[in-house]
C-alpha positions in Angstrom: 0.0 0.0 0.0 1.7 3.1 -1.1 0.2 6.8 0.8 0.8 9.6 -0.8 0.9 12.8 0.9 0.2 16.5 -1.2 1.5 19.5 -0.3 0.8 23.0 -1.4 2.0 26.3 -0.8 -0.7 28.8 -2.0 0.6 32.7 -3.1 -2.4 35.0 -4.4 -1.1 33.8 -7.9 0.7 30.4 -8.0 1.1 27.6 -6.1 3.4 25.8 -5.5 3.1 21.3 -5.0 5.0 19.0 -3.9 4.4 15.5 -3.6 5.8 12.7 -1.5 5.2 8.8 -0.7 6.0 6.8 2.7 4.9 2.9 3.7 2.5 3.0 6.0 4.6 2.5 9.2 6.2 5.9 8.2 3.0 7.8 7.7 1.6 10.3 9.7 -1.6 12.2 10.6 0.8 15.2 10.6 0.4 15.7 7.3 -3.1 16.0 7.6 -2.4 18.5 10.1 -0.1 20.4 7.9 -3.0 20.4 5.0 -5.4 21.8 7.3 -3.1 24.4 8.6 -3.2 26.7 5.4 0.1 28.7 6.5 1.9 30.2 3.7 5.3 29.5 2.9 7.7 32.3 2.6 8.9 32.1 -0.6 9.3 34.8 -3.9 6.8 35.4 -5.9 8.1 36.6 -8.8 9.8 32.5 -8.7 6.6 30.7 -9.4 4.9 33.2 -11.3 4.4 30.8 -13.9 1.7 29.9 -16.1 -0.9 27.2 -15.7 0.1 25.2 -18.4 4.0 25.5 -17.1 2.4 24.6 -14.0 0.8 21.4 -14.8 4.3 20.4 -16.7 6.1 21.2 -13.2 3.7 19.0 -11.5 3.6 16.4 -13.9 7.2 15.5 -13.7 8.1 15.9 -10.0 8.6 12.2 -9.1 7.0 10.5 -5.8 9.9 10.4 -3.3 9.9 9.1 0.3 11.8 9.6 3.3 14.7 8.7 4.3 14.3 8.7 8.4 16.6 9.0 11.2 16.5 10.2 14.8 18.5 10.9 17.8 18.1 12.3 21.3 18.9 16.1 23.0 18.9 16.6 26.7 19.9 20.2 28.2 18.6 21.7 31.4 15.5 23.9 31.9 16.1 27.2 31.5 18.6 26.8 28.4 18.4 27.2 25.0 18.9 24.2 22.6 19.5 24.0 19.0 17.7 20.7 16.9 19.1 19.9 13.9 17.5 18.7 10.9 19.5 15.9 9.2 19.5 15.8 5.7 21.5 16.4 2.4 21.8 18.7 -0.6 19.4 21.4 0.9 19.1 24.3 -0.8 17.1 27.6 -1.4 13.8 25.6 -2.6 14.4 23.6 0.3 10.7 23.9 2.4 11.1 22.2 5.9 8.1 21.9 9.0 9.2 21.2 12.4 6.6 19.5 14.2 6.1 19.5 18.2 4.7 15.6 19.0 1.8 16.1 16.2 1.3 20.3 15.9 3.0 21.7 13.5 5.4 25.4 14.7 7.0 25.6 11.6 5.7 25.7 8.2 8.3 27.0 5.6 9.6 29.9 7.3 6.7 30.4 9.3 6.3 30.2 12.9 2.8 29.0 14.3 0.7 30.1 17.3 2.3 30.5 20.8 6.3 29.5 19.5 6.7 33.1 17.9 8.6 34.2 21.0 10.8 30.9 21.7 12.2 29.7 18.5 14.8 30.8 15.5 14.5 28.4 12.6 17.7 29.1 10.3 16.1 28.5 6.5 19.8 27.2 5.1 20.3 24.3 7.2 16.8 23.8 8.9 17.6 24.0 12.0 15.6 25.2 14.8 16.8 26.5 18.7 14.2 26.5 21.5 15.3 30.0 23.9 14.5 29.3 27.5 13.3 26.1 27.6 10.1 24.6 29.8 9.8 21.3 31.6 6.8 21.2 28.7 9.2 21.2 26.0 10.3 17.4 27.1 8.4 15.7 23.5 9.6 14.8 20.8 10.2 17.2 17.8 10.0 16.2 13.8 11.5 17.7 10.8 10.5 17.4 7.7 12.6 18.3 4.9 11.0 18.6 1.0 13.6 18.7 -1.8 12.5 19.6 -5.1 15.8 18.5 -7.0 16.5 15.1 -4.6 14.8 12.2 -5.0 14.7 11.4 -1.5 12.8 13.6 1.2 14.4 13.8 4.8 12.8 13.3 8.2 14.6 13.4 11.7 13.3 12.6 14.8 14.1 14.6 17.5 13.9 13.2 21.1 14.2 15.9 23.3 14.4 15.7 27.5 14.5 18.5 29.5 16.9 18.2 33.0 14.8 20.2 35.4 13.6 19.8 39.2 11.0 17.2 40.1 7.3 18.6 38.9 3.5 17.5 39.9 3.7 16.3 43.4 1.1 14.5 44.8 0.6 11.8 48.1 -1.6 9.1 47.0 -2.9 6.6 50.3 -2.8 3.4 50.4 -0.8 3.4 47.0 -3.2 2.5 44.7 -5.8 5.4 45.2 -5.1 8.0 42.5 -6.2 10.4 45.5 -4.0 13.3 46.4 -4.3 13.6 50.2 -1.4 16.4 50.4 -2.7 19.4 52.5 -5.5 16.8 54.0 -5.6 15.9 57.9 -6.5 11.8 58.0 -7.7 10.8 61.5 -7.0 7.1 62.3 -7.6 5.1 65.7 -4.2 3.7 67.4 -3.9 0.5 66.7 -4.3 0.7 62.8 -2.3 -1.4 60.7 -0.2 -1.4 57.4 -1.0 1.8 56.6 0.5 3.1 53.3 1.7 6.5 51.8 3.0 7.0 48.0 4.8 10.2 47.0 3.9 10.7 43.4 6.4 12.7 41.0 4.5 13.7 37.4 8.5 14.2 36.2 11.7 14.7 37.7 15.1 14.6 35.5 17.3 13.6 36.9 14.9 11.1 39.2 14.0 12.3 42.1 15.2 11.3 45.5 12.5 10.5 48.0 12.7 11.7 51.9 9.6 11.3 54.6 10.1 13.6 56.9 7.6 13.3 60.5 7.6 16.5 62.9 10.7 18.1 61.4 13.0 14.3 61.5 13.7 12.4 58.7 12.2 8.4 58.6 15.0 6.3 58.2 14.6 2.3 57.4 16.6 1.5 60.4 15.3 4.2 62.8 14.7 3.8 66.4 10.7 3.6 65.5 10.3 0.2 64.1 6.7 1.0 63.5 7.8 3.5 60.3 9.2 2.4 57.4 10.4 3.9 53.8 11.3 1.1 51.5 13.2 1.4 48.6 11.0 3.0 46.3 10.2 5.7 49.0 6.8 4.0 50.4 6.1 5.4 53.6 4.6 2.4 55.6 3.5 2.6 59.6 2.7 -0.8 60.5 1.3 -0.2 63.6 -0.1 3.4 64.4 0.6 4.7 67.7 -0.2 7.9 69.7 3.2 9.0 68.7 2.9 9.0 64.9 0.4 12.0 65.3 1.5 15.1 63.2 2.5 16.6 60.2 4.4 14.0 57.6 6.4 15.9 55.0 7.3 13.9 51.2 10.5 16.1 50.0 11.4 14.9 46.3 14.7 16.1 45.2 17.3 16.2 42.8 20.4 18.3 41.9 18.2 21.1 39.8 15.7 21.2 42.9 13.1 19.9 44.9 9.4 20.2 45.4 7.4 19.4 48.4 4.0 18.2 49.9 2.4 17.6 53.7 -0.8 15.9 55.0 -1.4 15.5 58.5 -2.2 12.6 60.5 -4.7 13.1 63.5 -4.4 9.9 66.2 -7.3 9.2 68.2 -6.5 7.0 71.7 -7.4 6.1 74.9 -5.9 8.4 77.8 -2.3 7.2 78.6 -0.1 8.6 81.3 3.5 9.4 80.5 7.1 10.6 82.5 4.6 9.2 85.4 5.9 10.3 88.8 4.5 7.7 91.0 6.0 9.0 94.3 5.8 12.7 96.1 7.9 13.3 99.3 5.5 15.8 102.1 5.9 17.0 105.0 3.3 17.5 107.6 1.8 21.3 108.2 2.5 22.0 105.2 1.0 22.1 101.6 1.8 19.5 99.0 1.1 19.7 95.7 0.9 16.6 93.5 0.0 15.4 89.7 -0.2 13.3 86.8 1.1 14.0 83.1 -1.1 12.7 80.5 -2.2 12.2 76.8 -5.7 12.0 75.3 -7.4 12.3 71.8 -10.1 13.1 71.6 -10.1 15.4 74.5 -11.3 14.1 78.0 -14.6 14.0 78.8 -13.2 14.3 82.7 -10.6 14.1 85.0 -10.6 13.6 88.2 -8.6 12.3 91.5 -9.7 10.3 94.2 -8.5 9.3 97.8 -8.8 5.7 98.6 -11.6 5.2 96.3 -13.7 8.2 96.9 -13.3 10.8 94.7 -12.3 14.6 95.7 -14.4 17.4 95.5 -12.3 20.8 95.6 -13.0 22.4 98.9 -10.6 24.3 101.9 -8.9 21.2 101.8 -8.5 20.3 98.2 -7.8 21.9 95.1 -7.6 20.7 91.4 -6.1 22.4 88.0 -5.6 21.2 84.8 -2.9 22.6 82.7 -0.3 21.7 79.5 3.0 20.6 80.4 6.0 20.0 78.0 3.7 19.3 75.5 1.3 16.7 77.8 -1.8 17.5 79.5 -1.4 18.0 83.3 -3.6 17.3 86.2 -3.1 19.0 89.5 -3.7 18.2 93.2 -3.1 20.9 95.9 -3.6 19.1 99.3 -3.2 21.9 101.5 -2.1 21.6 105.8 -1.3 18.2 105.1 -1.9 15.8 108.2 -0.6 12.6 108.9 -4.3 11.6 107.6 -2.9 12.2 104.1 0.2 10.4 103.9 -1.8 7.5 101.3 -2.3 6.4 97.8 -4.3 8.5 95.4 -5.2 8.5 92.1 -5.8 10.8 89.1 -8.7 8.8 86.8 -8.9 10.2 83.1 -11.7 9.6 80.9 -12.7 9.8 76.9 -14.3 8.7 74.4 -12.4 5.8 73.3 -11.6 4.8 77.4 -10.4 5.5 81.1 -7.3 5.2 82.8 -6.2 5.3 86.7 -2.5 6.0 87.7 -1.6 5.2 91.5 0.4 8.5 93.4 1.8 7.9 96.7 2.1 10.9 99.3 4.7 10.3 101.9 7.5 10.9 104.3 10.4 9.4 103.0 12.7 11.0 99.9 11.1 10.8 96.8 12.9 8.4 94.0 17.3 9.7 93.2 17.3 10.7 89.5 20.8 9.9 88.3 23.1 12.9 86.8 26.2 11.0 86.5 29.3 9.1 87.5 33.2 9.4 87.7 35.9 6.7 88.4 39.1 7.2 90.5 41.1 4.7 92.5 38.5 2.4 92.8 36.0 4.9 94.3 32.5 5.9 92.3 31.4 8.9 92.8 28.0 9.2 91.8 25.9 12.5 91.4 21.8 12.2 92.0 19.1 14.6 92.2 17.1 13.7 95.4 13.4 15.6 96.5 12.9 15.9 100.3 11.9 18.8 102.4 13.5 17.1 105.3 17.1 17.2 105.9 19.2 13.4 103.9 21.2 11.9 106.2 22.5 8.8 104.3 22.3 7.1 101.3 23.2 3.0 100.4 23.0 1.6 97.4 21.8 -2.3 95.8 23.6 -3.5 93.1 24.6 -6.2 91.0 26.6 -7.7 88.1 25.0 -10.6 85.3 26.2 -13.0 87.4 25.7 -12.7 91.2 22.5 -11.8 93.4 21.8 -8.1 94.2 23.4 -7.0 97.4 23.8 -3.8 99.7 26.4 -1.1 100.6 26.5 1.9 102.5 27.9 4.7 100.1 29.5 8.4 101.8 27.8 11.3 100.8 30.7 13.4 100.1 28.6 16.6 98.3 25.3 17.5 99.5 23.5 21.0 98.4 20.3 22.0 98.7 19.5 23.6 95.0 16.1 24.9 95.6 13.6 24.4 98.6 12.8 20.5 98.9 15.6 19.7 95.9 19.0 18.1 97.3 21.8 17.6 95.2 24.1 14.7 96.2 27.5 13.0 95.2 27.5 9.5 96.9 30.9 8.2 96.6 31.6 3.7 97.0 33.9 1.0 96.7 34.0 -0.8 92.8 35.5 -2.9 91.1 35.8 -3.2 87.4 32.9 -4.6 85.6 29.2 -3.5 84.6 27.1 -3.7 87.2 23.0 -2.1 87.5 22.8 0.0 90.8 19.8 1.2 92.6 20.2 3.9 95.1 17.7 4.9 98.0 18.0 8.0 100.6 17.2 8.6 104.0 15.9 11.8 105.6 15.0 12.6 109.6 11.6 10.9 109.1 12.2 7.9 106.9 14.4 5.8 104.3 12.8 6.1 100.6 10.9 3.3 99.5 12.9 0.5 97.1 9.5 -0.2 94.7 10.3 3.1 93.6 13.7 3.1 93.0 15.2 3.3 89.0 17.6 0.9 87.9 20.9 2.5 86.7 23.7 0.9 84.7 27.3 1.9 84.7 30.8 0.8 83.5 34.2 0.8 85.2 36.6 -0.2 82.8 39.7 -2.4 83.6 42.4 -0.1 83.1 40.9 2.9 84.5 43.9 3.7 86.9 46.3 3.2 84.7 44.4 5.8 81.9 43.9 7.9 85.0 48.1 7.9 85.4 48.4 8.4 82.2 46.2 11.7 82.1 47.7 13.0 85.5 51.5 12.6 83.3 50.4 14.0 80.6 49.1 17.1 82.6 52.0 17.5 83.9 54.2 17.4 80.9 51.6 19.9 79.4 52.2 22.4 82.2 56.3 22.3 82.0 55.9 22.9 78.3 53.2 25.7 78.8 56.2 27.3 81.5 59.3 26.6 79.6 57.2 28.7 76.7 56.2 31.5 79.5 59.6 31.9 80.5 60.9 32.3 76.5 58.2 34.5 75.7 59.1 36.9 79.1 62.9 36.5 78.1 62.1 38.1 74.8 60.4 41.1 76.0 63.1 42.0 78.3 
């Protein structure tokens, strides 16, 4: 089957025709588009003012040609200007060439169509055509077609062009196969949820794109510390389990060394209350007031909250008094027990109801120091000398400690309180110094004040390590001290000798 394709460049007295045959792989609706088009070609007149008989003869004897085809590929970066060449031989003044963008024509002899008027110079000698400022739109391929009147073969190149620019059309689909757009939207989701899946979506990035989750402000690693996240390889944001703690803004960031583009949704958690950084013990003393509380989390907010003594619940009064405030970025409950009494040296507890549940944490008010936070710990001649932060409005008076290695039993020692400082009414802090030997060993301290020692089901578990050579580097650091402070005088006494 042979197509063959017409052409005709109309003048308000000639014309001028050219004809043309391709197989029908090689065919194209372009030149359909190229008839319809009507542009005229800028060529001289006074050249094909012939006669209609001369015409006809012209026509006559034109043979059919084809094209000969070939193609290759351009790549620059957005914002530059490239030149396309069209690929040919023997052209000439009677040469007429269209460019072609995908299957609309911008070039039609020496005439530049629609919205291209502004971007392009064609150069009629060799046919080629330069694109000024380029757009991530102008990634497409781009055809030339060359018409020889004197060759019998007709040329056509194939122009693949790809634009280098920063990743474009960003969207989050959910769930991955939801052609959805979440970004901007807040999702709300129960804890507990599972396999929950996000899909950054890039229309075109070149080079590819680099994907990055980013949740509150830190990147999501694979191996992060929260096993529950996930990106995998093709930067699929998975949770597998949703907890409290995945509440917030999640950020996709696609990127690449032209630039990056970014999109958000939030993620909205609903639980049951929770309490966290739970202080379960308060140190009073009597005549005074006390003040006592829980830290908390709940979503949706609670419907109450409340504390109760024994298992009656307290009403605010002379006595009592309750507030609820933010803390740190939890909610807080309150509990001002004021002249407190011997009576109130108990258990309470603060009770927190919502929607989706309640939850009871135990408080103990009493005599004894309140649990030893650890600060620290230093090493020297066998000695540990171990700093704590201790609450008591009494005086301490001693402090011992339990401890253990992996192998052996937990047992007791009396440890000297070598530093004690009172940092702020009811706020000691202590250094506790003891006998060690090398190893690791978990160590739990507890205090005594005038009224009582602090109770052990409170205590915190504390882990340390003395190393086996730790005289020895200590030795070494007290020589090299030393040799740093002759040098530093032997330097002083130069430096003096010069100025006088």
């Amino acid at each position: 089957m042979l197509i063959i394709s017409c052409y005709i460049v109309t003048y308000e007295r000639s014309s001028h025709i050219f004809l043309a045959y391709s197989s029908p792989l090689e065919s194209s609706k372009d030149d359909d588009d190229y008839l319809q088009d009507g542009s005229d070609g800028d060529y001289n007149e006074d050249d094909y003012n012939e006669s209609e008989d001369k015409k006809q003869s012209t026509v006559s004897s034109i043979d059919v040609k084809q094209y000969k085809t070939q193609g290759y590929t351009e790549k620059v970066d957005v914002g530059k200007s490239i030149k396309l060449k069209c690929l040919g031989e023997n052209f000439d003044s009677d040469t007429f060439f269209m460019w072609y963008n995908e299957s609309s024509i911008i070039i039609s002899g020496e005439v530049t169509v629609g919205e291209w008027k502004d971007r392009i110079e064609f150069e009629k000698k060799d046919g080629s055509l330069t694109i000024k400022n380029t757009n991530p739109f102008d990634d497409a391929t781009f055809r030339c077609r060359a018409i020889l009147t004197k060759n019998k073969v007709n040329y056509e190149t194939i122009v693949h062009l790809e634009i280098n620019g920063p990743p474009r059309g960003i969207k989050i689909g959910h769930n991955v196969n939801t052609q959805e757009n979440i970004a901007g939207e807040t999702l709300v989701y129960k804890a507990g949820q599972k396999d929950l899946r996000f899909k950054c979506h890039i229309a075109k990035a070149r080079p590819e794109a680099k994907i990055v989750w980013i949740h509150n402000g830190n990147t999501i690693l694979d191996q992060g510390k929260d096993h529950e996240l996930k990106v995998d390889s093709e930067g699929l944001l998975i949770v597998r389990t949703l907890h409290a703690r995945h509440a917030g803004d999640y950020e996709c960031e696609a990127s690449n060394e032209l630039g990056n583009l970014k999109a958000s949704f939030k993620i909205d958690v609903q639980y049951a209350p929770f309490f966290t950084h739970h202080q379960s013990y308060f140190n009073g003393e009597e005549y005074n007031d006390i003040e006592i509380h829980c830290l908390y989390k709940a979503f949706p907010a609670p419907i109450s909250v409340k504390w109760l003594k024994g298992n009656t619940k307290i009403h605010e009064n002379n006595k009592y008094k309750i507030e609820n405030d933010m803390r740190e970025h939890h909610d807080r409950t309150k509990l001002l027990i004021k002249n407190v009494t011997s009576s109130d040296f108990m258990m309470y507890q603060c009770e927190v109801e919502n929607a989706l549940g309640t939850r009871r944490e135990n408080v103990t008010l009493g005599l004894g120091p309140a649990p030893a936070k650890f600060e620290g710990y230093k090493y020297i001649n066998n000695i540990v000398y171990t700093d704590w932060i201790i609450k008591s409005r009494q005086p301490l008076t001693e402090m011992e400690f339990t401890y253990r290695n992996k192998e052996d039993p937990w047992q007791r020692k009396s440890a000297q309180i070598t530093n004690r400082n009172e940092v702020r009414p009811g706020e000691w802090k202590v250094q506790a110094s003891f006998k060690m030997d090398e190893g690791e060993w978990d160590i739990t301290p507890r205090a005594r004040n005038t009224e009582s020692w602090s109770d052990d089901i409170f205590a915190h578990v504390t882990s340390i390590k003395i190393p086996k050579d730790s005289i020895e580097s200590q030795n070494q650091t007290s020589s090299a001290s030393i040799i740093s402070s002759t040098i530093c005088g032997l330097l002083t006494m130069i430096f003096l000798q010069r100025l006088a």
